[in-house]
Backbone as JSON, one array per atom type, in Angstrom:
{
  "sequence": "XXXXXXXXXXXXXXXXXXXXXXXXXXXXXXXXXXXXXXXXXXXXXXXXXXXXXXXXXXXXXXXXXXXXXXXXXXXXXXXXXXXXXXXXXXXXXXXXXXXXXXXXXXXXXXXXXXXXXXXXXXXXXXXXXXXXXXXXXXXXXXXXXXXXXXXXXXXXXXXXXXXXXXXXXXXXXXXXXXXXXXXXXXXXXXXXXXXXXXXXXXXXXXXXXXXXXXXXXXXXXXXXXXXXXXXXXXXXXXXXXXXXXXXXXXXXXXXXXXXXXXXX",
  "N": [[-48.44, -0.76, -25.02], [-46.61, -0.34, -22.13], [-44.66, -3.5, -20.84], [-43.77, -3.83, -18.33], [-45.4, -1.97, -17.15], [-47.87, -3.04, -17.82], [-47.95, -5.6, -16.72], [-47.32, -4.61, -13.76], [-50.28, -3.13, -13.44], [-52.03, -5.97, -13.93], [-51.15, -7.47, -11.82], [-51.39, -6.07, -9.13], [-54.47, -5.87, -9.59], [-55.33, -8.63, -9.36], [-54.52, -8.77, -6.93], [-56.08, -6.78, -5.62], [-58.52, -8.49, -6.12], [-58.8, -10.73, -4.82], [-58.47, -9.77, -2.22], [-60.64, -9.45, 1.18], [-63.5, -7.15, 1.46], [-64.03, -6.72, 4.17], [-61.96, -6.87, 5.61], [-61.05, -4.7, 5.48], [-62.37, -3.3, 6.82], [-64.95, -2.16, 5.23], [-68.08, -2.25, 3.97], [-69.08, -6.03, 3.38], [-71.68, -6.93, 1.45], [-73.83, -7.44, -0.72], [-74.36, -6.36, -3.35], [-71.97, -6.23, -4.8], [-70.24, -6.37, -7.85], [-68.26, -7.47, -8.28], [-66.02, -9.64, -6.97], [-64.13, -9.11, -3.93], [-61.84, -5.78, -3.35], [-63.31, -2.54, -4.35], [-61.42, -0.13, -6.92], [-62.03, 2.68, -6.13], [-61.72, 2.04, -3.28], [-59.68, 1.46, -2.42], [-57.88, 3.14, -3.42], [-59.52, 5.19, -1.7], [-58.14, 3.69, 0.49], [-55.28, 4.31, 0.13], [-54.26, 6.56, -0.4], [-54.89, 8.24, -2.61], [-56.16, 9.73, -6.0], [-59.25, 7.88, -7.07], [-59.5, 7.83, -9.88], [-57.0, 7.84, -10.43], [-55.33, 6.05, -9.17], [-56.63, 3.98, -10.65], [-55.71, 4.46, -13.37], [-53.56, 3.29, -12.92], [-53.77, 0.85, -12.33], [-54.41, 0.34, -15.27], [-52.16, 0.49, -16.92], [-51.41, 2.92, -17.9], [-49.39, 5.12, -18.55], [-47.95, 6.73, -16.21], [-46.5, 8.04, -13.31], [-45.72, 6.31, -10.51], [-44.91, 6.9, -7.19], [-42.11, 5.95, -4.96], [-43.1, 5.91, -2.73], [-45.98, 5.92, -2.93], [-46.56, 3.38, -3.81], [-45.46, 2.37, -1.39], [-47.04, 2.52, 0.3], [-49.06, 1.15, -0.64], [-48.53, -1.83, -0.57], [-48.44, -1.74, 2.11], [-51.19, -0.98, 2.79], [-52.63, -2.91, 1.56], [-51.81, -5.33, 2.8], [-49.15, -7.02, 1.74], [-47.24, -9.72, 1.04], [-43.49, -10.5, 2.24], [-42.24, -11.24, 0.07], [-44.45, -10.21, -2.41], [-44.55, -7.47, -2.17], [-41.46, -6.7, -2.71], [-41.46, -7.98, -5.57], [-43.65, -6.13, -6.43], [-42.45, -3.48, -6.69], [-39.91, -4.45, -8.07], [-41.22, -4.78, -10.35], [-42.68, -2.34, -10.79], [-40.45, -0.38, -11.31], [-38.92, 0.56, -9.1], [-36.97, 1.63, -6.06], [-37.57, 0.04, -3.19], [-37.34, 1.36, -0.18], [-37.74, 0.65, 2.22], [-36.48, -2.07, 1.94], [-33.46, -1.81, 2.21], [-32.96, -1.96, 4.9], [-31.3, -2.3, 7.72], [-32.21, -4.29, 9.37], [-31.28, -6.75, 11.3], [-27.94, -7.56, 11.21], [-27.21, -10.59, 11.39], [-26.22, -14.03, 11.24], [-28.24, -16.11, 10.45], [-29.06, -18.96, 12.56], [-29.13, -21.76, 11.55], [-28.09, -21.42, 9.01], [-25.48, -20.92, 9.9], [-25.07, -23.48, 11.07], [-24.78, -24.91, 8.73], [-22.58, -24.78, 7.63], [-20.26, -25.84, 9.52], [-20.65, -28.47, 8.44], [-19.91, -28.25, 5.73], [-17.18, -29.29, 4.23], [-14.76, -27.64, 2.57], [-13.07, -24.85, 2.42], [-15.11, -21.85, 3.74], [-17.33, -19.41, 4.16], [-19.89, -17.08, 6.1], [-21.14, -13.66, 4.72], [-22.42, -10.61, 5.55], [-24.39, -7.91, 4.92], [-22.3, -5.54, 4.91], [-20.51, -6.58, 3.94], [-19.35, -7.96, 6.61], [-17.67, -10.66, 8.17], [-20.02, -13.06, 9.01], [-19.85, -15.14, 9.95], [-17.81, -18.64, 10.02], [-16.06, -21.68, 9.21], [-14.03, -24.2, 10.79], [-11.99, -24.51, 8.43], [-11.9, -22.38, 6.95], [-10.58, -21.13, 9.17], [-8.48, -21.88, 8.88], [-7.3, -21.24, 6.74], [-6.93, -18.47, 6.37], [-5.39, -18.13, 8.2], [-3.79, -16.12, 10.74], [-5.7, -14.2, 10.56], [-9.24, -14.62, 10.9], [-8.61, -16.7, 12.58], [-8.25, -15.52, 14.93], [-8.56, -14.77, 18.32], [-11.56, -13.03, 19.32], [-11.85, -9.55, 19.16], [-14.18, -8.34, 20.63], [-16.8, -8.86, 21.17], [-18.96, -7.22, 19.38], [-18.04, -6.37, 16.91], [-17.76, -7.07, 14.23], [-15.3, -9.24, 12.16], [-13.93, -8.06, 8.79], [-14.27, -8.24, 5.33], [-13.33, -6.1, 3.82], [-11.88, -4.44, 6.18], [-9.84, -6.5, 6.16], [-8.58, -6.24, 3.51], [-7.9, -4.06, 2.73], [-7.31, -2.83, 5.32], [-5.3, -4.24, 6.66], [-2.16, -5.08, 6.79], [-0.28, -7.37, 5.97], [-2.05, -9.44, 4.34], [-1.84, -8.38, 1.97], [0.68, -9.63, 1.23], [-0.12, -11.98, 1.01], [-2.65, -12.36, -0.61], [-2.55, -13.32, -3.48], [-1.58, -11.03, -6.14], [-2.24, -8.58, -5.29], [-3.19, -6.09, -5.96], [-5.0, -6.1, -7.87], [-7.05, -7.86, -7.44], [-7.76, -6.68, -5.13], [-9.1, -3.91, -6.66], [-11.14, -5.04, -7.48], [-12.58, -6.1, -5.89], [-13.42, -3.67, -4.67], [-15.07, -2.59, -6.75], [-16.82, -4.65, -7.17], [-18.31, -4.25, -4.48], [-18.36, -1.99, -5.05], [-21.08, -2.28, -6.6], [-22.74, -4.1, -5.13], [-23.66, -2.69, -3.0], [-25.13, -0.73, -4.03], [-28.09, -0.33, -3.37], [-28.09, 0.87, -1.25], [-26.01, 3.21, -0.57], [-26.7, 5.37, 1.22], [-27.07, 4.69, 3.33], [-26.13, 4.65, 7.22], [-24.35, 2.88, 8.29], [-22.8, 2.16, 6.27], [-21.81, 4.26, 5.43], [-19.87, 5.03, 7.31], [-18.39, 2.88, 7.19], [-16.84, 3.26, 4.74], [-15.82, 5.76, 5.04], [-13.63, 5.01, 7.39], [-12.06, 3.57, 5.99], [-11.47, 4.86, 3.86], [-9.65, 6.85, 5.26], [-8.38, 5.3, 6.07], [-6.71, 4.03, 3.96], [-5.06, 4.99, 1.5], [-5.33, 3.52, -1.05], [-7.62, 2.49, -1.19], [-9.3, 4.48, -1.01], [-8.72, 5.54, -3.99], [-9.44, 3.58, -5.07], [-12.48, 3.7, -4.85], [-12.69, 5.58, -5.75], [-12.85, 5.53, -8.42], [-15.33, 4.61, -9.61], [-15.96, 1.85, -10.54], [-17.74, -0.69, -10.8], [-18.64, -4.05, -10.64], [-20.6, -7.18, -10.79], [-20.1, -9.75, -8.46], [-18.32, -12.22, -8.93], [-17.66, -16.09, -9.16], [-14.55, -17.44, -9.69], [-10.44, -18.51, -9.74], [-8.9, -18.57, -6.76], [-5.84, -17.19, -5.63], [-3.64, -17.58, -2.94], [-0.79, -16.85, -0.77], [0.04, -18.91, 1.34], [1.17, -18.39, 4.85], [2.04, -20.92, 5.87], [1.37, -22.98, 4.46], [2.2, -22.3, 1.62], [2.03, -21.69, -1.74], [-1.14, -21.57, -3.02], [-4.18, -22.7, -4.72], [-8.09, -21.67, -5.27], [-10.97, -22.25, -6.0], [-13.45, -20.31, -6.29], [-16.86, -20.39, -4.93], [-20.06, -18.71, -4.82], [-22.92, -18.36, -2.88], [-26.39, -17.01, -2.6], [-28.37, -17.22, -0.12], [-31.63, -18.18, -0.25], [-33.93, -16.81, 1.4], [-32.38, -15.36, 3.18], [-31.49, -12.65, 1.41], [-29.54, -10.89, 1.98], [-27.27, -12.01, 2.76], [-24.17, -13.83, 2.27], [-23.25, -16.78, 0.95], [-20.0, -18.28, 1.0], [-17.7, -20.4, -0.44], [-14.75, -22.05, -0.93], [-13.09, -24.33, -2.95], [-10.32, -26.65, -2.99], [-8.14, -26.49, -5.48], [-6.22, -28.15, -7.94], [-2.17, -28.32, -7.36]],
  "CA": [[-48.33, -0.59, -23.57], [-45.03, -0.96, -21.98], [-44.87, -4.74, -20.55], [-43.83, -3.69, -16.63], [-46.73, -1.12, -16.95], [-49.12, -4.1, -17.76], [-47.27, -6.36, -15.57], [-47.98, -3.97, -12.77], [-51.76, -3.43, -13.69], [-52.41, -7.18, -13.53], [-50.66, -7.75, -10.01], [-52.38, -5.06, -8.46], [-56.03, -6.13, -9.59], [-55.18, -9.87, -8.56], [-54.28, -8.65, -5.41], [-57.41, -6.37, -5.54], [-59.41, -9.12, -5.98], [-58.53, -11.52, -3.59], [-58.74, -8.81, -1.01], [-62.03, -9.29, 1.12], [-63.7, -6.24, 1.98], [-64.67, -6.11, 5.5], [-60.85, -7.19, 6.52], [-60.54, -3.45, 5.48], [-63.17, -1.98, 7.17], [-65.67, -1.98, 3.8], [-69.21, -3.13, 4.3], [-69.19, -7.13, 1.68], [-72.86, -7.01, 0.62], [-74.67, -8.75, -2.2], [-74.41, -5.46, -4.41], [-70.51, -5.66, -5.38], [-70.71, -7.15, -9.05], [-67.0, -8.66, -8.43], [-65.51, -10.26, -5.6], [-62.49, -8.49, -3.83], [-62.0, -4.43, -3.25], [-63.38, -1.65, -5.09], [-60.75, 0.47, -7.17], [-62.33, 3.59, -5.37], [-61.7, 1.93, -1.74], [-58.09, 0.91, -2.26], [-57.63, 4.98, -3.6], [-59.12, 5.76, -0.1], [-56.65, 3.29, 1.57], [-53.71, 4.49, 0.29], [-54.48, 8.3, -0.46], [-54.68, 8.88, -4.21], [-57.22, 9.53, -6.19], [-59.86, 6.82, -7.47], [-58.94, 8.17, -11.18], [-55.01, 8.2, -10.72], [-55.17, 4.64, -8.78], [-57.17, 3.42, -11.93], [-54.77, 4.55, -14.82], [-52.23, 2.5, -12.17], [-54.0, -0.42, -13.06], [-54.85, 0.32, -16.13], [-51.48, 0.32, -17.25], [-51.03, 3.92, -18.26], [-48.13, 5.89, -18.28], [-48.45, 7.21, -14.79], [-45.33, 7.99, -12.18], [-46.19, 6.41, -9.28], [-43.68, 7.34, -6.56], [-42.21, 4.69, -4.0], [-44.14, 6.27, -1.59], [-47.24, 5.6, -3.38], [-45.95, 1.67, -3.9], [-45.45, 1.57, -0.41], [-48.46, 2.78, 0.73], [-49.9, 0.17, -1.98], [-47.82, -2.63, 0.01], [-48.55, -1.76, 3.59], [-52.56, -1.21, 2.87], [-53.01, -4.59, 0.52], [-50.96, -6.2, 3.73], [-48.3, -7.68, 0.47], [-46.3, -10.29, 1.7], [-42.35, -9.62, 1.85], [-41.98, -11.43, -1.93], [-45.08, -9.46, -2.99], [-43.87, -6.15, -1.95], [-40.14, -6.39, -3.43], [-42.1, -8.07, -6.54], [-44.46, -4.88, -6.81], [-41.44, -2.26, -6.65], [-39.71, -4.3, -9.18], [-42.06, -4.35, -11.29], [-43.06, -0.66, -10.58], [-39.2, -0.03, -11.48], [-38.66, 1.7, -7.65], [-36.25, 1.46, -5.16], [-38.48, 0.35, -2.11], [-36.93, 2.35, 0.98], [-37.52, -0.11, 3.65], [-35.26, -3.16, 1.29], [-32.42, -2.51, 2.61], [-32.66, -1.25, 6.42], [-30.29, -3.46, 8.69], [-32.66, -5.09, 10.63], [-30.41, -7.62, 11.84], [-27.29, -8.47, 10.35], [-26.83, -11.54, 11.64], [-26.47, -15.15, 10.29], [-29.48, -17.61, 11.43], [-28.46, -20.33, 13.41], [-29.53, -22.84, 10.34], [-26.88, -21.2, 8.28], [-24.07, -21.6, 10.64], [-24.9, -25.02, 11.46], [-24.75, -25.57, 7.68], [-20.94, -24.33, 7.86], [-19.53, -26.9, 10.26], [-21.5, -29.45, 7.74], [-19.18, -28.02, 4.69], [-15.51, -29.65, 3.92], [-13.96, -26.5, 2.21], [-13.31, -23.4, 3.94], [-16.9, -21.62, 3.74], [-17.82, -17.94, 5.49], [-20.96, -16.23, 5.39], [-20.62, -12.7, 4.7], [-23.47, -9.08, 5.53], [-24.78, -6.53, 3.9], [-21.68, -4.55, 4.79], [-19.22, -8.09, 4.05], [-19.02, -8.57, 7.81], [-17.78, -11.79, 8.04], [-21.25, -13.61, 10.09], [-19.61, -16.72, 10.77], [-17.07, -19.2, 9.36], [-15.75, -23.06, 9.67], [-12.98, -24.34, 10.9], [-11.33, -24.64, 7.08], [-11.83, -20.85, 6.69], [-9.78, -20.32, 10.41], [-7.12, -22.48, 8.64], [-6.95, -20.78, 5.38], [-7.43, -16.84, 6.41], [-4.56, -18.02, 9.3], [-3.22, -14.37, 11.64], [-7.34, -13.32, 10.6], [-10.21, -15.9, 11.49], [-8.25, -17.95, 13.77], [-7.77, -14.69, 16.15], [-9.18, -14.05, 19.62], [-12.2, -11.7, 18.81], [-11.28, -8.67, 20.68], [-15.34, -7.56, 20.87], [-18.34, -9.64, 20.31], [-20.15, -6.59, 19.04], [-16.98, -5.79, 16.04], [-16.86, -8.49, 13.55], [-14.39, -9.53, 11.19], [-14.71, -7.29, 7.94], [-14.14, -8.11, 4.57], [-12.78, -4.74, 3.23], [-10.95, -4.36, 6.1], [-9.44, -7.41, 5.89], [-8.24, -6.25, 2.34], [-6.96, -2.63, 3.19], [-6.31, -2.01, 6.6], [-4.54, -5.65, 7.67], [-0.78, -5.18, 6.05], [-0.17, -8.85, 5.97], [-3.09, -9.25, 3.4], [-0.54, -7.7, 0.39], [1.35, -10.69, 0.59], [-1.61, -13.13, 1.21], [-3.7, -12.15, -1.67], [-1.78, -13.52, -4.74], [-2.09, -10.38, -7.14], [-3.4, -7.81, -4.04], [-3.73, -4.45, -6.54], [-5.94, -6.6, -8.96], [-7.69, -8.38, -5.79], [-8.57, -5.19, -4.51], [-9.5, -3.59, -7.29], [-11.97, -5.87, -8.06], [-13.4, -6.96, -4.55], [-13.78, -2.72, -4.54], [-15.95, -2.24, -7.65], [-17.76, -5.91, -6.24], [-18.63, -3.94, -3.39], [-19.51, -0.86, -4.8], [-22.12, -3.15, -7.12], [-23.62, -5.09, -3.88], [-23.77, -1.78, -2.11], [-26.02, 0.47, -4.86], [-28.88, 0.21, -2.64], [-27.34, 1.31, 0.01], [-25.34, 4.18, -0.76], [-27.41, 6.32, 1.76], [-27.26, 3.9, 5.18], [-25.12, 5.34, 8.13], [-23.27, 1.83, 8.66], [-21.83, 1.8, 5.19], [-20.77, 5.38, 5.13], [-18.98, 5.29, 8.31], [-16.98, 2.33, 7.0], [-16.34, 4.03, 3.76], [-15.13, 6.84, 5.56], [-12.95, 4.13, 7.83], [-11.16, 2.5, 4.64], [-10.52, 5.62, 3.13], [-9.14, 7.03, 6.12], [-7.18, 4.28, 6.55], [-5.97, 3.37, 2.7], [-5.15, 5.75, 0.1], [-5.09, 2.39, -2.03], [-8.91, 2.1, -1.18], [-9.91, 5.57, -1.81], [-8.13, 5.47, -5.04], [-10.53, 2.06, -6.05], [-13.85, 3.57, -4.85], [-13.72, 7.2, -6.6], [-13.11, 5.23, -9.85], [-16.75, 4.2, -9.75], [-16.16, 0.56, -10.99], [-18.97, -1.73, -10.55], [-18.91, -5.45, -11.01], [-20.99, -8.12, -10.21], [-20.11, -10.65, -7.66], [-18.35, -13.5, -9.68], [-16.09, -17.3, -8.96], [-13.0, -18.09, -10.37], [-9.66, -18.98, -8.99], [-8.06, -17.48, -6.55], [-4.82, -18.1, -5.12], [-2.74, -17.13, -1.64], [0.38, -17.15, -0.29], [-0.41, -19.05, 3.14], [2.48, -18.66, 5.79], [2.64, -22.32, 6.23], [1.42, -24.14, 3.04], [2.5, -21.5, 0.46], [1.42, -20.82, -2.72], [-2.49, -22.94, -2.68], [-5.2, -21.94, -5.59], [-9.0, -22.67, -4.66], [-12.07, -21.96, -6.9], [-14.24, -19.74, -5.13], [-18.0, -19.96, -5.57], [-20.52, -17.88, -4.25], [-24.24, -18.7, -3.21], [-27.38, -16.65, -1.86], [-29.47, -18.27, 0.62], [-33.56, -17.52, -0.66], [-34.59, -16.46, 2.59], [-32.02, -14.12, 3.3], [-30.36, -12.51, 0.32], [-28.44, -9.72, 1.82], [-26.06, -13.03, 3.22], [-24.05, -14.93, 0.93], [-22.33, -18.16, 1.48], [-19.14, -18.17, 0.24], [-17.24, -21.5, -0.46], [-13.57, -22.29, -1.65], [-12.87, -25.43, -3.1], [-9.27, -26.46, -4.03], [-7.81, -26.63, -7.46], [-4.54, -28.99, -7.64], [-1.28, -27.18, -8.46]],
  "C": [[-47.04, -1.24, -23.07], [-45.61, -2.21, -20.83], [-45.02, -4.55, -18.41], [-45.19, -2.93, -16.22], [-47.81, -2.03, -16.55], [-49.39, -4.73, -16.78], [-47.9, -5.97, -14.28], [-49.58, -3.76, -12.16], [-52.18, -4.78, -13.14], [-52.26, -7.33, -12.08], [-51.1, -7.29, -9.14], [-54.01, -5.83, -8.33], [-56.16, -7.78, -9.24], [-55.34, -9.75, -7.2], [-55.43, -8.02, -4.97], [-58.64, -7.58, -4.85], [-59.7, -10.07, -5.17], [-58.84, -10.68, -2.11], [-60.13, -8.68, -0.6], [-62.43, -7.79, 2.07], [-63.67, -5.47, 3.38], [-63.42, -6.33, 6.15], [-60.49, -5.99, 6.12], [-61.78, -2.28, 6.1], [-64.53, -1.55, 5.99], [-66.5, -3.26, 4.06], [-68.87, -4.6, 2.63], [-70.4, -6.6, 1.13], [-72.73, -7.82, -0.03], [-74.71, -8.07, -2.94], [-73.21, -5.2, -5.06], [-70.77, -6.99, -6.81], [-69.13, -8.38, -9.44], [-66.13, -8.38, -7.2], [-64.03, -9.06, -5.04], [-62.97, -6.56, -3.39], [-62.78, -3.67, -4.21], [-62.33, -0.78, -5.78], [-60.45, 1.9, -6.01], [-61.52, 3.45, -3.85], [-60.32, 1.71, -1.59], [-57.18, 2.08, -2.7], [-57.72, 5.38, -2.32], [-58.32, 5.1, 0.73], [-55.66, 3.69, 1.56], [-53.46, 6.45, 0.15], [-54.24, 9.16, -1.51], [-56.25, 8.67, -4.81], [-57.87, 8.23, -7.08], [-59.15, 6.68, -9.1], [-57.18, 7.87, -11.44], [-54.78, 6.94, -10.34], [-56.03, 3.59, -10.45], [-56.75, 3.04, -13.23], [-53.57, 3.92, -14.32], [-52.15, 1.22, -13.24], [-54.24, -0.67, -14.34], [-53.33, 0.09, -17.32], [-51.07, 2.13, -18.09], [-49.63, 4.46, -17.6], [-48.41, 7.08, -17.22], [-46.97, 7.26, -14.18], [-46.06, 7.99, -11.33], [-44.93, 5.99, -8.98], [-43.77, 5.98, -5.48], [-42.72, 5.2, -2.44], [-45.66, 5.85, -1.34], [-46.94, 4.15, -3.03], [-46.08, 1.3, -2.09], [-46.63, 1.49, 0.83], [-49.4, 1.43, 0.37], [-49.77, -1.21, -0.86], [-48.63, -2.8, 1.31], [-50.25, -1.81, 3.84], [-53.17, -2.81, 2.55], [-52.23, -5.57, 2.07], [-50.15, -7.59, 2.65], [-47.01, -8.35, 1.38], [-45.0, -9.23, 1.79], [-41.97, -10.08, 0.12], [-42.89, -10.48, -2.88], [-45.04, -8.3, -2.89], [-42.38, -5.78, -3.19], [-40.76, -7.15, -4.96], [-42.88, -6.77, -7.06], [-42.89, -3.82, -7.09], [-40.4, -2.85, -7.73], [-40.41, -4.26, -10.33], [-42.28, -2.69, -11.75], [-42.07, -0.26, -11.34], [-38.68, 1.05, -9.97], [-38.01, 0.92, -6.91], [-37.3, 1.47, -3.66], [-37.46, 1.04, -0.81], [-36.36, 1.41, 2.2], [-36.35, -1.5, 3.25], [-34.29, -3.53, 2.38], [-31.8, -2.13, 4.06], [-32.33, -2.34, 7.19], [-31.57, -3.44, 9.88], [-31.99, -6.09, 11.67], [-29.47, -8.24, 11.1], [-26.54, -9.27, 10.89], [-27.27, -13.04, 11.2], [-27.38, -15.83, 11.17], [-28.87, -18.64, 11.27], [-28.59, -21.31, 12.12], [-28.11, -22.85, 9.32], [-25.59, -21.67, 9.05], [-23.86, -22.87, 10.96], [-23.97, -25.43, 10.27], [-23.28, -25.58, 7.77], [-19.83, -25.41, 8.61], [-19.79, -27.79, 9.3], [-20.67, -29.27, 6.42], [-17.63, -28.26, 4.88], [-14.62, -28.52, 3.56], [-13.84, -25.55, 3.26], [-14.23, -22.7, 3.52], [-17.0, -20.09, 5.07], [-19.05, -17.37, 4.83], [-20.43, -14.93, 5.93], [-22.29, -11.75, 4.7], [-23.17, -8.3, 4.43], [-23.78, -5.97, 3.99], [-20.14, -5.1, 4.72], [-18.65, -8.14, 5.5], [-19.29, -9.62, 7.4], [-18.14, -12.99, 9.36], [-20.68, -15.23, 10.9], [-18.69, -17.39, 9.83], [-16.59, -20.78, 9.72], [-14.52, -22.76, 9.71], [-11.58, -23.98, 9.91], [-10.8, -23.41, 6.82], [-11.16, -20.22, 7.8], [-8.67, -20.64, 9.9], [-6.5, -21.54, 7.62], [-6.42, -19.36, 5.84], [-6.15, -16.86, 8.28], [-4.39, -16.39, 9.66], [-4.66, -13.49, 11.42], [-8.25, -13.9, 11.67], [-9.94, -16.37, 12.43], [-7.63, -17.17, 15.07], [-8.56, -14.59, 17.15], [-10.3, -12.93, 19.07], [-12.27, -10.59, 19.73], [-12.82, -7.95, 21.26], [-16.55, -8.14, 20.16], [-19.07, -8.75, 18.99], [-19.16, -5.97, 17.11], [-16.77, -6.86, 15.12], [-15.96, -8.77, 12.37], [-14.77, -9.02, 10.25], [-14.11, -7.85, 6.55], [-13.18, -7.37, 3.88], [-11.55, -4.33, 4.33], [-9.46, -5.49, 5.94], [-8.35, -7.37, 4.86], [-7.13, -5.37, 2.45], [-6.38, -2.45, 4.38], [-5.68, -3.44, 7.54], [-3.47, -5.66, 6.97], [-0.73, -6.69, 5.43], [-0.81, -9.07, 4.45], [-2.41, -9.25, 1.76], [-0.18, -8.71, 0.19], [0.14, -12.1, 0.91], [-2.1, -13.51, 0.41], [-2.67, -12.19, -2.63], [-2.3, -11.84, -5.66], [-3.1, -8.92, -6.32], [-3.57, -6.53, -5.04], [-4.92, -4.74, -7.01], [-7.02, -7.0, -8.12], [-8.34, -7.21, -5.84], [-9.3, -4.48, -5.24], [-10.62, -3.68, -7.71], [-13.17, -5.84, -6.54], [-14.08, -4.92, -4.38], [-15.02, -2.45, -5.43], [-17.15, -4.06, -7.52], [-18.55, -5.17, -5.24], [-19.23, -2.62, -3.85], [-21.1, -1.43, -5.29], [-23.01, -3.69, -5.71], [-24.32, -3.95, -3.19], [-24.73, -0.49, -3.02], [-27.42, 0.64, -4.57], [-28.75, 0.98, -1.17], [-26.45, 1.78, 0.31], [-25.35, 5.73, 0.39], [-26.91, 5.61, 3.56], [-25.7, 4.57, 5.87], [-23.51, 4.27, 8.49], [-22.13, 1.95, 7.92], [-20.93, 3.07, 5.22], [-19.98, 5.56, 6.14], [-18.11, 3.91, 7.84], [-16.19, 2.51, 5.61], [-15.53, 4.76, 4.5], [-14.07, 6.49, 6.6], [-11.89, 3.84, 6.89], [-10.48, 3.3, 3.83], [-9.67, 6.5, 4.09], [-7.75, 6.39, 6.4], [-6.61, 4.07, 5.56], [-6.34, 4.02, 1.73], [-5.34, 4.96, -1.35], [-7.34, 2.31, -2.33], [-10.09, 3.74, -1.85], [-9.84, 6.14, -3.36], [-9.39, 4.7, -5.75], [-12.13, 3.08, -6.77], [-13.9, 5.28, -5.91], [-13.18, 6.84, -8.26], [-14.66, 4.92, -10.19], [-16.71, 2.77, -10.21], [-17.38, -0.11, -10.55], [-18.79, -3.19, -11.2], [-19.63, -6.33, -10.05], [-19.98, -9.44, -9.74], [-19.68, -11.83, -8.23], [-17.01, -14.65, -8.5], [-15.48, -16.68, -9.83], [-11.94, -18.16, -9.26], [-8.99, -17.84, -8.2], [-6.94, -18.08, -5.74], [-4.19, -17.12, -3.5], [-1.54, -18.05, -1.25], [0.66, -17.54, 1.41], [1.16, -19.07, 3.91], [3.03, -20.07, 5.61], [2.35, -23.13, 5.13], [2.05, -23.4, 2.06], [1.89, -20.83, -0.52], [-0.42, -22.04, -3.03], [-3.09, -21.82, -3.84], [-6.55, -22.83, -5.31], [-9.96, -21.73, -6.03], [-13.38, -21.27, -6.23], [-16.07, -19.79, -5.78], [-19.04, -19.27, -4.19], [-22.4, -17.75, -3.99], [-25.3, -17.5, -2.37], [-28.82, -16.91, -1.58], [-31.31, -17.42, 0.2], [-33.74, -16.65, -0.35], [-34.02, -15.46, 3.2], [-30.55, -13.76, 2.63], [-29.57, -11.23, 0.39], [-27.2, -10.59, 2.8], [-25.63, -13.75, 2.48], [-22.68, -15.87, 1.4], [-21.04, -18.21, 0.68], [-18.2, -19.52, 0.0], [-15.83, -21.26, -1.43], [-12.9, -23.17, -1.54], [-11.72, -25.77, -4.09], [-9.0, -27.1, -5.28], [-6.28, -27.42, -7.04], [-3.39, -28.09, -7.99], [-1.07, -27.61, -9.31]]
}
C-alpha cells in the first residue's frame, strides 16, 4: 500500500472519530459500537458514496479529486493546518491555498522590522514589498526611501529588477541577478499560475522588459536560496551583504528577508 495512501486513510478515520455526531446533525445513541461518525454519514456529508468514501480510508488506490478533499475539509470543519495537511497528503492542489485574501503584513511583523539592525523587508505572494526598516530605505536608496506615489501600489520586487533602469548598475552582476530572482519567482509562483494579480503583472514586466520575457519563457525554476550579494550603492559603493531568507509559521505566503554585511 502506497505510504500517502495509508497516511491519508489514518487521518481521515482520526478525524472521523473524534467527530461527535449530533454536531452534524446525526442522532449519538447507545447503539454506535465506536465513538465518532459513521463512514456512511460522512459519504452523506460530503456526497460520495459510502463504498467509494470507504476504499478512501481504506487506503486503496482511489482518485479522489480536490473537490472531493475539499468537501472532506469543509464538512469535518479541518482546521487551516488540517486541511493543507489532508491535500498534501492526498497529493492535490487545494484551490482555496492560494486566494489573496489579504496581502498585507500583520502589524506584529512590521513592528518586528524596526526591532532588526540589518536592512530587513517583508515581501507578498506577488514580492510586493509589505513593509521595510529604515536600513532597507538606506540600502535600496532612489527605491524605498521614495515618496509613495499611492498607498494602494506598493513597491514591487520584479519591478524593481526590470522596469527601474538604475537597478542594472545597482545589482552587482544584473543578467545573472535577474535570471535567477526570475526562475525564484517562477518556483514561489507554481501555485499560482492561474490568479488574475499575477498574470496582469506578468503581462506588465513583459510588456515592459524584453530582458524579463526572455527569463520567464525559459521555464527555470529555483528555489528561494541566501548567499552573497553585492551592490553598487551611489554613495557607499561597492558593499556585499549575506542575504538570508525566513518564513513566518503563521503566514507563509510572507517572507522576511534580512541582509547582513560581509566585510570587504
Amino acid at each position: 500500500m502506497d505510504a500517502r495512501r495509508k497516511e491519508l486513510g489514518e487521518f481521515l478515520q482520526i478525524i472521523r472519530s473524534r467527530s461527535q455526531p449530533a454536531d452534524y446533525g446525526f442522532p449519538a445513541g447507545n447503539r454506535r459500537r465506536t465513538k465518532g461518525l459513521r463512514r456512511e454519514e460522512i459519504a452523506q456529508l460530503i456526497g460520495i458514496s459510502p463504498t467509494w468514501y470507504t476504499w478512501i480510508e481504506q487506503g486503496r488506490e482511489v482518485n479522489v479529486s480536490a473537490e472531493t478533499l475539499g468537501n472532506l475539509a469543509g464538512s469535518l470543519r479541518l482546521t487551516r493546518s488540517e486541511r493543507a495537511y489532508l491535500f498534501e497528503i492526498a497529493g492535490r492542489r487545494d484551490p482555496e491555498a492560494s486566494l489573496p485574501d489579504d496581502d498585507q503584513a500583520p502589524p506584529i511583523l512590521l513592528q518586528l522590522l524596526a526591532d532588526i539592525s540589518v536592512p530587513a523587508y517583508l515581501m507578498g505572494r506577488y514580492w510586493d514589498i509589505l513593509g521595510w526598516n529604515a536600513q532597507a530605505a538606506e540600502l535600496f536608496a532612489g527605491w524605498l526611501d521614495q515618496p509613495r506615489e499611492t498607498e494602494t501600489i506598493p513597491p514591487n520586487m520584479l519591478r524593481f529588477v526590470f522596469l527601474h533602469p538604475p537597478t542594472r548598475n545597482f545589482l552587482v552582476d544584473w543578467e545573472v541577478r535577474a535570471r535567477r530572482i526570475t526562475a525564484e519567482f517562477r518556483a514561489d509562483s507554481r501555485t499560482r499560475l492561474e490568479e488574475p494579480p499575477l498574470l496582469r503583472l506578468i503581462d506588465e514586466l513583459s510588456a515592459g522588459s524584453a530582458d524579463f520575457t526572455h527569463f520567464w519563457q525559459q521555464h527555470d525554476v529555483l528555489e528561494r536560496q541566501g548567499g552573497q550579494r553585492s551592490f553598487q550603492h551611489p554613495v557607499r559603493g561597492l558593499i556585499h551583504y549575506q542575504q538570508v531568507t525566513l518564513r513566518p509559521g503563521e503566514h507563509e505566503h510572507i517572507k522576511l528577508v534580512m541582509l547582513r554585511p560581509m566585510p570587504v
